[in-house]
KEBA-208538 format. One line per 2 residues: number of its first residue (from 1); their letters; for each residue x, y, z of C-alpha. Coordinates in steps of 0.1 Angstrom, whole numbers, plus 5000, padded with zeros to 4 digits. Each point is the difference from the previous one (the first is absolute). Example, Ala and Ser with C-alpha at 12.3 -4.5 7.8 and 13.67 -1.06 7.14 Angstrom:
! KEBA-208538
1> AS> 5123:4955:5078; 5014:5034:4993 .
***
This chain:
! KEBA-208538
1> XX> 7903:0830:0957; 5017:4971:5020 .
3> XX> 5005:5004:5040; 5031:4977:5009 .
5> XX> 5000:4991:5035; 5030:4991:5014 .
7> XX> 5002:4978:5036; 5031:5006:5019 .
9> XX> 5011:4980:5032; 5018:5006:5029 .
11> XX> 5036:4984:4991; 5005:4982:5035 .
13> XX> 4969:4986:4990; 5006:4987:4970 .
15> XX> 5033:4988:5014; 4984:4981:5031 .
17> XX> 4978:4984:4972; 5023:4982:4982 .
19> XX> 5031:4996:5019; 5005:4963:5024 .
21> XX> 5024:4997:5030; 5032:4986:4988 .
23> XX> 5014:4969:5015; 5029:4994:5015 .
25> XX> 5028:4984:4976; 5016:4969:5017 .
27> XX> 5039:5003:4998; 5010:4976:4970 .
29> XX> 5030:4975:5010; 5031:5012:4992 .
31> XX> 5019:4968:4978; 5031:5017:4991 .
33> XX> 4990:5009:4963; 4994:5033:4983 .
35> XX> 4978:5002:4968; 5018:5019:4971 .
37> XX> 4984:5006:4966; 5026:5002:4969 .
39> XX> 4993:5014:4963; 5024:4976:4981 .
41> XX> 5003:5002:4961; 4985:4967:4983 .
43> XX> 5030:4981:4993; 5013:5003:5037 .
45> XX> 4969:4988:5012; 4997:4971:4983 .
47> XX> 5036:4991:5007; 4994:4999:5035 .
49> XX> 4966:4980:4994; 5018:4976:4980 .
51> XX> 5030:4997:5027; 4974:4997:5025 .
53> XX> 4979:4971:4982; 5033:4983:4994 .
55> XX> 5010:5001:5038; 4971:4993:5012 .
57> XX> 4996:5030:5022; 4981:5032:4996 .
59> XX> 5005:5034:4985; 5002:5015:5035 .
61> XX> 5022:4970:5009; 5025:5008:4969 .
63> XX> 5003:5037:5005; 5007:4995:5041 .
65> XX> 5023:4976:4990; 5021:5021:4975 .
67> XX> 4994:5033:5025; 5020:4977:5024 .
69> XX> 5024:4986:4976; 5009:5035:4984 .
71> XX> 4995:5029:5020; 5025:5012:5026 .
73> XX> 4987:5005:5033; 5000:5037:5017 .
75> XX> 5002:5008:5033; 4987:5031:5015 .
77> XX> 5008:5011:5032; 4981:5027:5015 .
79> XX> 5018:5028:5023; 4978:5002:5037 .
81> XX> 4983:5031:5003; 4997:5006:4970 .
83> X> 4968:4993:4974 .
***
C-alpha cells in the first residue's frame, strides 16, 4: 500500500514568495487622441485601405477625416447638481 504525503503551506507564505512590489505607472501624455478598435466586413476595409493609399494618408487618418466630414456634432449639456 502507497502512503501519499501531502505538504501544505501557509497561504501568506506562499503569496509573500512570489509576489514583487508594483511600481508606480508614470502618467502617459495626454495628445488629444483616443484608440478605437473596429470589426469592418472585408470589402469596407479594403476600401478605406485603398482610399487611404491613394491619399496618401493613413487608415486612422481616412476614418477621422470622414467622422469629421459626416457626422453631426452633439452637444450635451449637463444640469449642476446633478450626476
Amino acid at each position: 500500500m502507497e502512503t501519499i504525503e501531502a505538504v501544505v503551506t501557509d497561504a501568506s507564505e506562499a503569496k509573500a514568495k512570489g509576489t514583487k512590489p508594483r511600481k508606480a505607472k508614470a502618467p502617459k501624455p495626454q495628445t488629444g487622441k483616443r484608440s478605437l478598435n473596429l470589426s469592418l466586413d472585408n470589402d469596407t476595409y479594403e476600401r478605406l485601405a485603398v482610399h487611404a493609399l491613394r491619399g496618401n494618408v493613413t487608415i486612422s487618418e481616412l476614418v477621422t477625416k470622414l467622422a469629421n466630414d459626416n457626422l453631426r456634432e452633439y452637444h450635451i449639456t449637463r444640469t449642476p447638481g446633478r450626476a
